[in-house]
MARVO-913212 format. One record per atom (N, C-alpha, C): residue number from 1; residue in three letters; atom name; x, y, z. Coordinates in steps of 0.001 Angstrom, whole numbers. Layout:
N
 resi resn name       u       v       w
  NUM  ALA   CA       X       Y       Z
...
//
This chain:
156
 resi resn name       u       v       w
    1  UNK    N  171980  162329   64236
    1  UNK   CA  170762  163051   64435
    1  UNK    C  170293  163734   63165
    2  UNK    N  171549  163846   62107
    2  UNK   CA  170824  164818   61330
    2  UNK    C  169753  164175   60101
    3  UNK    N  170528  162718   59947
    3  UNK   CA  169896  161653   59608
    3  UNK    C  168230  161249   59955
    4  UNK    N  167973  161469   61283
    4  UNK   CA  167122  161209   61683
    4  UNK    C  165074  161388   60507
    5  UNK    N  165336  162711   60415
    5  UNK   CA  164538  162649   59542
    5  UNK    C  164113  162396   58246
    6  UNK    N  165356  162068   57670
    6  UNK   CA  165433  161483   56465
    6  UNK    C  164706  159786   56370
    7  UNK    N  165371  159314   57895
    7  UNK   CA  165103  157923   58413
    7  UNK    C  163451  157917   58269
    8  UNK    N  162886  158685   59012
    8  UNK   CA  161085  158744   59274
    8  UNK    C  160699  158980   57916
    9  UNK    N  161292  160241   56952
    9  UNK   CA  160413  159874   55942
    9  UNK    C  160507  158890   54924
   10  UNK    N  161426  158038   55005
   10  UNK   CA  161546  156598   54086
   10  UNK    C  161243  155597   54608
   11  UNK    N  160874  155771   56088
   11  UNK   CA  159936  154381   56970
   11  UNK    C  158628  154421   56575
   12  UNK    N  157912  156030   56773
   12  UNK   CA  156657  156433   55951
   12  UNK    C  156149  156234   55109
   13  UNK    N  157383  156231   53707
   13  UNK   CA  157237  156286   52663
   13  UNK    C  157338  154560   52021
   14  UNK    N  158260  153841   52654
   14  UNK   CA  157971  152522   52452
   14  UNK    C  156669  151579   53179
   15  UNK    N  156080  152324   54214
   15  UNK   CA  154963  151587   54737
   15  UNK    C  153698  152251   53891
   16  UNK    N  153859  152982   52920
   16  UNK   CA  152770  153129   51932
   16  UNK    C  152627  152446   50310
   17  UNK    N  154294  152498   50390
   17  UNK   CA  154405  151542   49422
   17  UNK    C  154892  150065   49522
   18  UNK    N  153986  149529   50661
   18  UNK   CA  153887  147933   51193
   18  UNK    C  152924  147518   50462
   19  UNK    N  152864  146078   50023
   19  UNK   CA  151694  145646   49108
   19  UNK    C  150415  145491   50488
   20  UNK    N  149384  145266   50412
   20  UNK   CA  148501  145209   50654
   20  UNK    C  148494  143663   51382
   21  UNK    N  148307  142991   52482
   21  UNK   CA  148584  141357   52626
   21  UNK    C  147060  141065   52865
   22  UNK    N  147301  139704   52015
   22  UNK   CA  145305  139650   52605
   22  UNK    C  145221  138858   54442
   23  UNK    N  144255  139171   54818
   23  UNK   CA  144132  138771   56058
   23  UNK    C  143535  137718   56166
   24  UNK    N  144084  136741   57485
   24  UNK   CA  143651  135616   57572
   24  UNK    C  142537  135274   56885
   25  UNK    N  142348  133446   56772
   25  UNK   CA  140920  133347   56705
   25  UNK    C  141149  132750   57642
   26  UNK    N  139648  132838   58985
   26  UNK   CA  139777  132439   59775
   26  UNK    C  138263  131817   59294
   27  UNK    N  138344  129965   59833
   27  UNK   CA  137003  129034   59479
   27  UNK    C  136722  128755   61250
   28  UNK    N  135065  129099   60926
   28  UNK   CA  134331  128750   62489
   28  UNK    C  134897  127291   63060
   29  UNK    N  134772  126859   64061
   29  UNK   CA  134611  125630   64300
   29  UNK    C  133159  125287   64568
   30  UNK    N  132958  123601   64478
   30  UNK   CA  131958  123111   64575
   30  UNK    C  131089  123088   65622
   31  UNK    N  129947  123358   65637
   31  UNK   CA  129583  123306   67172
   31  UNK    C  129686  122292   67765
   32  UNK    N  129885  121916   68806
   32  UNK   CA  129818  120662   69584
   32  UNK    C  128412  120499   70032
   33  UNK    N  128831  118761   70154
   33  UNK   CA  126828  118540   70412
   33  UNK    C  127228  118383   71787
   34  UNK    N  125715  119156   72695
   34  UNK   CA  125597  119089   73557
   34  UNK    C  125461  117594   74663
   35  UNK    N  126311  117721   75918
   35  UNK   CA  125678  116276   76100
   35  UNK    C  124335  116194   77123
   36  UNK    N  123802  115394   76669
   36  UNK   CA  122597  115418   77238
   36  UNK    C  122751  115315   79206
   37  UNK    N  121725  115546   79594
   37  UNK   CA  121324  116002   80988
   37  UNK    C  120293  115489   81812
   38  UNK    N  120802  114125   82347
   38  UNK   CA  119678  113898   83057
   38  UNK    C  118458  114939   83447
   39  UNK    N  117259  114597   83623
   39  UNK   CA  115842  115442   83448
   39  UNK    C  116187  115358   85267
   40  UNK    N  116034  116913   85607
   40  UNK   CA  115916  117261   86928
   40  UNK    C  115104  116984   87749
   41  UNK    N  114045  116630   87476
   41  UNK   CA  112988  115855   87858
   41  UNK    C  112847  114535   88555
   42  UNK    N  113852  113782   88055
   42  UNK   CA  113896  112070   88404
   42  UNK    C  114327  112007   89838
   43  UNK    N  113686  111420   90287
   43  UNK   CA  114376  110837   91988
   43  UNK    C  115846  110394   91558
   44  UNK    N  116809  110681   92250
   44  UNK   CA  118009  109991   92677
   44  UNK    C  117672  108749   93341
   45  UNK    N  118611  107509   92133
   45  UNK   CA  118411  106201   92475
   45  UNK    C  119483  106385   94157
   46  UNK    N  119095  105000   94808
   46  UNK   CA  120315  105055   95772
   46  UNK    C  121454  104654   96123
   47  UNK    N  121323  104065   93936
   47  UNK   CA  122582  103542   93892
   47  UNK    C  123436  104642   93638
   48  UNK    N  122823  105630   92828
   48  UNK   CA  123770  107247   92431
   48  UNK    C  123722  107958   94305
   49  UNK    N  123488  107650   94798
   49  UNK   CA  123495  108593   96210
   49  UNK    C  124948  107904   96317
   50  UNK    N  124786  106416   96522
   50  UNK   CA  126125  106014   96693
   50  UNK    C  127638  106661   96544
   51  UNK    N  126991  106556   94876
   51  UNK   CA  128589  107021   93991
   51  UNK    C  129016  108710   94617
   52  UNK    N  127638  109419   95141
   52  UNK   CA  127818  110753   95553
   52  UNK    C  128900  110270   96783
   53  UNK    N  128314  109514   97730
   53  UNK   CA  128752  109817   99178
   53  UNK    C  129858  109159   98837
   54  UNK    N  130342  108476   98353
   54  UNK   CA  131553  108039   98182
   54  UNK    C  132856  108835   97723
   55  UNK    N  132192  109738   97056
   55  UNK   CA  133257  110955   96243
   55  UNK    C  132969  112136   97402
   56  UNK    N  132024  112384   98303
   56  UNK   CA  131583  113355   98158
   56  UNK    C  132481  114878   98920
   57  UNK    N  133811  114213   99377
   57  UNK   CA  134816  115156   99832
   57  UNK    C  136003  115439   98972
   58  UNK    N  135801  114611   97881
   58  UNK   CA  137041  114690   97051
   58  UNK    C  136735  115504   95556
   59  UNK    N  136929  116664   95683
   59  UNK   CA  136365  117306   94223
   59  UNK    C  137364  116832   93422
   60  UNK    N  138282  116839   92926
   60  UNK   CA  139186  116199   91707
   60  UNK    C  139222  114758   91517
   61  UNK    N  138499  113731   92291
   61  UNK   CA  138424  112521   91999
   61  UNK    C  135974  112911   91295
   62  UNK    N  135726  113775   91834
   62  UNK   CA  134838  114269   91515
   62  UNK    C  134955  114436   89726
   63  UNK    N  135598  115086   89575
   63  UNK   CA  135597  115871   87912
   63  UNK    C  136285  114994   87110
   64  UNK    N  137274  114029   87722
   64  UNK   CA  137768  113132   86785
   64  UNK    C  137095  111914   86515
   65  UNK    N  136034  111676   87387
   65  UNK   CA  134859  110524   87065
   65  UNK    C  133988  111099   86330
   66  UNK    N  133159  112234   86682
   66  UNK   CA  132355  113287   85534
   66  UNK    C  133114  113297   84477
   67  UNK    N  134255  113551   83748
   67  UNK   CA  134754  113470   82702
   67  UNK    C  134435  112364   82135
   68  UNK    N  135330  111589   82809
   68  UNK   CA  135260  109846   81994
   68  UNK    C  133692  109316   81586
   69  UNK    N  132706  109541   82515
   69  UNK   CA  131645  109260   82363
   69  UNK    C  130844  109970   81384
   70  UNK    N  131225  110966   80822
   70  UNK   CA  130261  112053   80052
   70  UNK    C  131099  111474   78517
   71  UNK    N  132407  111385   78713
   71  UNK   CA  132631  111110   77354
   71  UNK    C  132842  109404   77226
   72  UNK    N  132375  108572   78116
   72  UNK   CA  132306  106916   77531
   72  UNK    C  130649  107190   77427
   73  UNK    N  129538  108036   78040
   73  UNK   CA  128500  108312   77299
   73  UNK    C  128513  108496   75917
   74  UNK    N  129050  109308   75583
   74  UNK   CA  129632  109537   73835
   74  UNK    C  129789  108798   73580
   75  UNK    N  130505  108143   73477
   75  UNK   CA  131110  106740   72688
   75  UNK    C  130641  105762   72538
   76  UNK    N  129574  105420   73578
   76  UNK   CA  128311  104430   73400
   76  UNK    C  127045  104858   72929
   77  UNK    N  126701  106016   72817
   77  UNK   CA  126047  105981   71923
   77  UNK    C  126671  106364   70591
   78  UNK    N  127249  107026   69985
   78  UNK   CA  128390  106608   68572
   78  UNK    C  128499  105273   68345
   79  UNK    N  128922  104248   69058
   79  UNK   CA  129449  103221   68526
   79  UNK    C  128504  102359   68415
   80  UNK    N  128308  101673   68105
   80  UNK   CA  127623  100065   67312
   80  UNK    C  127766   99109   66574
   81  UNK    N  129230   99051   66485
   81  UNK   CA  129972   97917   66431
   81  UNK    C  130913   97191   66995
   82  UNK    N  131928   98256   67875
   82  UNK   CA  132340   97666   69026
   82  UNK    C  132100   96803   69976
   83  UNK    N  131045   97718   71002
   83  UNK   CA  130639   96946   72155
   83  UNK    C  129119   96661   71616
   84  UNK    N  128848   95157   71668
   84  UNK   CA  128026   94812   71249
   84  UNK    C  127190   93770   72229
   85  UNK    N  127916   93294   73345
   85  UNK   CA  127460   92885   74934
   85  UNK    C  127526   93265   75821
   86  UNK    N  126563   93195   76954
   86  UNK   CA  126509   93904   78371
   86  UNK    C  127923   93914   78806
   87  UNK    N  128012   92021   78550
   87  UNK   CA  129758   92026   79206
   87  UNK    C  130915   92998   78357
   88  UNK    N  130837   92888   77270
   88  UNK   CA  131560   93841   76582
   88  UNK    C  131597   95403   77020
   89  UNK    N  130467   95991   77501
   89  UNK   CA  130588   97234   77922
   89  UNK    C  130986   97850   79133
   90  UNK    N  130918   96019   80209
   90  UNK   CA  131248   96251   81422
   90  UNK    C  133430   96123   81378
   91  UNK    N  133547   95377   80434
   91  UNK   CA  134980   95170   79713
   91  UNK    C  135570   96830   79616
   92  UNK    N  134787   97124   78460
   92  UNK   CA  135282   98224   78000
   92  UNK    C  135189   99670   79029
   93  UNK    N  133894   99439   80234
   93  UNK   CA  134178  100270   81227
   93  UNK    C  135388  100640   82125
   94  UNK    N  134868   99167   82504
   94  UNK   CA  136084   98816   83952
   94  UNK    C  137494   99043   83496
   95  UNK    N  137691   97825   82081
   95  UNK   CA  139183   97690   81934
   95  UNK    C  140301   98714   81210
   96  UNK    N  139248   99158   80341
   96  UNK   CA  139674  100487   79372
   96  UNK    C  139746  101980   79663
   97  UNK    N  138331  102291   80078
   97  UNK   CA  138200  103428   80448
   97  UNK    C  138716  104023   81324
   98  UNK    N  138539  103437   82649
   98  UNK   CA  138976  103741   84120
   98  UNK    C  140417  103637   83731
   99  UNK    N  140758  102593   83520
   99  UNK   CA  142666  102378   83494
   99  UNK    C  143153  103557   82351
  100  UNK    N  142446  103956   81413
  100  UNK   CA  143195  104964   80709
  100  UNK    C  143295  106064   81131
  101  UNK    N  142194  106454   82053
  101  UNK   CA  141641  108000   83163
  101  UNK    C  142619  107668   84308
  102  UNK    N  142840  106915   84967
  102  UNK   CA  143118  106761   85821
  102  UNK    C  144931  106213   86324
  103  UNK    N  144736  105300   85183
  103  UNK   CA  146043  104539   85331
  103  UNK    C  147554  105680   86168
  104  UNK    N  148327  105179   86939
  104  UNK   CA  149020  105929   87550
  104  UNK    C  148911  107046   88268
  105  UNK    N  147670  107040   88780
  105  UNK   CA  147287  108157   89375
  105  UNK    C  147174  107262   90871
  106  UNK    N  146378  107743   92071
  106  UNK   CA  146119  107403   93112
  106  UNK    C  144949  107897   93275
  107  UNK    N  144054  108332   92441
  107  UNK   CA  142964  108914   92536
  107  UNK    C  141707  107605   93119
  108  UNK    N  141856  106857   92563
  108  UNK   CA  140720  105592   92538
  108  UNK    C  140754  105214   94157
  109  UNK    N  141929  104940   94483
  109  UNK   CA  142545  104337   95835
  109  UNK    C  141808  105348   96933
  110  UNK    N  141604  106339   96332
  110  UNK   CA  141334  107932   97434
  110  UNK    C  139894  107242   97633
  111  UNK    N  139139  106858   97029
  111  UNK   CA  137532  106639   97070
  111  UNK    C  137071  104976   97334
  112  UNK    N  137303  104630   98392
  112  UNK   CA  137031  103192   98806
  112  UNK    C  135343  103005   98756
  113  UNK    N  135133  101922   97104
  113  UNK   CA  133399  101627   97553
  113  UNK    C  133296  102443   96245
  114  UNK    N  133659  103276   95925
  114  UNK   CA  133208  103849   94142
  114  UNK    C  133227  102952   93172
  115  UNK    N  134056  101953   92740
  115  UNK   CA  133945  101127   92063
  115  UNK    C  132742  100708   91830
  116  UNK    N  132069   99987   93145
  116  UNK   CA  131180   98833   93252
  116  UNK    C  129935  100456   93521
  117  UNK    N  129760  101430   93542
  117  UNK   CA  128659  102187   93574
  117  UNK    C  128419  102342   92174
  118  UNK    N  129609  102466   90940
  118  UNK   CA  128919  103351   89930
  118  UNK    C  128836  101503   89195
  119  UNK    N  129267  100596   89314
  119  UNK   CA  128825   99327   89102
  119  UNK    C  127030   99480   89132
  120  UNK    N  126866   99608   90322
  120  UNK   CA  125405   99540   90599
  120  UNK    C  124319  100163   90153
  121  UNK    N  124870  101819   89748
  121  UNK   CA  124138  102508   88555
  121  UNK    C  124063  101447   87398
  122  UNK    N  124880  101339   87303
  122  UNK   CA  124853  100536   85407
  122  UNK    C  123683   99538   85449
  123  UNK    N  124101   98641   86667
  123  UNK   CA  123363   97299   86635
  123  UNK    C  121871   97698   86738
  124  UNK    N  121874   98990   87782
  124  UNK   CA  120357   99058   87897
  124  UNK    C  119618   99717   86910
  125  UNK    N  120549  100589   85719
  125  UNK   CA  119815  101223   84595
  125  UNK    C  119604   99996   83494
  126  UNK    N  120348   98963   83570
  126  UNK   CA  120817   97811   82620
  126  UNK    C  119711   96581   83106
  127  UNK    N  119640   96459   83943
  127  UNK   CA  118786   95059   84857
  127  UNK    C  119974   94435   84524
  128  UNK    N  121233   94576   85059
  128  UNK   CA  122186   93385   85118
  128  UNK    C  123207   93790   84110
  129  UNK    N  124554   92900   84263
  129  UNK   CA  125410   92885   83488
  129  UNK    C  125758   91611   82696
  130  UNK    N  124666   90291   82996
  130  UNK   CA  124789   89615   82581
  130  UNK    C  125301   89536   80903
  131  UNK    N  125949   88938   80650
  131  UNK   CA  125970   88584   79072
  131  UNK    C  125316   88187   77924
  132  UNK    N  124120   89959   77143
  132  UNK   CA  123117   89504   76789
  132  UNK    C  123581   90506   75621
  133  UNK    N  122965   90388   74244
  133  UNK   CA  123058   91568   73724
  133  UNK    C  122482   92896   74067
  134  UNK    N  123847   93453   73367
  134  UNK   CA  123341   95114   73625
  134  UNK    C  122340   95997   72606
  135  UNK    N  121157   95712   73151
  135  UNK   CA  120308   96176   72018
  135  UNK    C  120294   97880   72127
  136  UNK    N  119419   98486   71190
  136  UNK   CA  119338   99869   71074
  136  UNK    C  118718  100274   72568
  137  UNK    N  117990   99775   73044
  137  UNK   CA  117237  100530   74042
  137  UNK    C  118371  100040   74981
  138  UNK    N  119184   99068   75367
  138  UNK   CA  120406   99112   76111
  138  UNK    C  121256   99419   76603
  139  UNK    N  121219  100148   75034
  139  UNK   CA  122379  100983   74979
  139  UNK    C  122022  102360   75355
  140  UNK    N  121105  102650   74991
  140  UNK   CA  119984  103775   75356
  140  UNK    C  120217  104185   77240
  141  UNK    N  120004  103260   77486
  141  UNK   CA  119617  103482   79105
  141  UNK    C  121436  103658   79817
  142  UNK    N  122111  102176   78997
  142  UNK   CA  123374  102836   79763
  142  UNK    C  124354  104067   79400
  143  UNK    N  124032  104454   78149
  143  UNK   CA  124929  106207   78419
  143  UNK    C  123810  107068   79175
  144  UNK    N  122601  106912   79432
  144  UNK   CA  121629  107376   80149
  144  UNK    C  122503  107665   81374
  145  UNK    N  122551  105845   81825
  145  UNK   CA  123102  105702   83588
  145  UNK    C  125005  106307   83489
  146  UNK    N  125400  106740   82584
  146  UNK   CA  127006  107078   82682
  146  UNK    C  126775  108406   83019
  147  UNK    N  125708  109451   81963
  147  UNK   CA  125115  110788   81950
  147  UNK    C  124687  111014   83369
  148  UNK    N  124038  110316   83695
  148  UNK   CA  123766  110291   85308
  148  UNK    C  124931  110630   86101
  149  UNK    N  125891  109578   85950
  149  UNK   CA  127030  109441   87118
  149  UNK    C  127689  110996   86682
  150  UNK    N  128017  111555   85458
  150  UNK   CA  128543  112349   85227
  150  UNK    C  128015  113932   85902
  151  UNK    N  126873  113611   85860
  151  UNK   CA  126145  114910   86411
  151  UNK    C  126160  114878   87779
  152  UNK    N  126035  113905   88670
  152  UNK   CA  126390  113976   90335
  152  UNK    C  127511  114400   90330
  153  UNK    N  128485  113853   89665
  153  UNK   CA  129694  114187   90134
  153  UNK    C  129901  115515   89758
  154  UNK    N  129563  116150   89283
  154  UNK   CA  129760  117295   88524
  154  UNK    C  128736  118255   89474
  155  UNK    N  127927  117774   90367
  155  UNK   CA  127125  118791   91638
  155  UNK    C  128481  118576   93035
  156  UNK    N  129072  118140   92824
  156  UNK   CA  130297  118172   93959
  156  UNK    C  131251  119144   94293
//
């Protein structure tokens, strides 16, 4: 105890004679670009009513299709060298996307008829999936019709 104050004033006395440390630099991050939003305005096709009623009791098969769909929107419009045919994008939908979101889950199985509903968005924002090139306005309309699917699902 008798120690004691000797202790406080050389804790004192060494926390004044501490060097000075500089403080972080802390760098902003980038903003993220917003993703666009279907215009509130547009009639609901009845092929998107579909993809609704098909999900429309399952909120987590809900948010994990809104996901996938908002960011393979991204990626088609970014990319332009990849997918460069209808069939190619219906490839890179079906076989890639879904199976990487999905794979090992039981989520897909939960929603009998979603498949062939958000199919029908595409085709009907696309006029088809035939095997044609994917021109700019193509490409245009189908992250349009993905932005779509993403936003129903995302009112669930």
């Amino acid at each position: 105890m008798k120690f004691l104050p000797a202790l406080l004033v050389m804790l004192c006395l060494s926390g004044c004679m501490a060097p000075n440390l500089p403080s972080p630099t802390i760098t902003p991050l980038p903003t993220p670009v917003p993703t666009p939003q279907p215009s509130p305005n547009v009639v609901e096709s009845e092929s998107l009513r579909a993809v609704k009623g098909a999900i429309a009791s399952d909120r987590e098969m809900a948010q994990a299709l809104a996901g996938v769909s908002a960011g393979f929107a991204d990626c088609l419009r970014r990319d332009s060298t990849k997918v460069t045919t209808t069939e190619q994008l219906r490839e890179a939908w079906s076989t890639h996307a879904l199976e990487f979101q999905f794979q090992g889950t039981p989520l897909f199985k939960r929603s009998p008829g979603l498949g062939g509903a958000v199919d029908r968005v595409i085709i009907d924002a696309m006029g088809g999936l035939d095997a044609k090139p994917l021109t700019p306005d193509l490409r245009t309309k189908g992250a349009a019709a993905f932005d779509e699917i993403a936003a129903a699902c995302r009112g669930i």
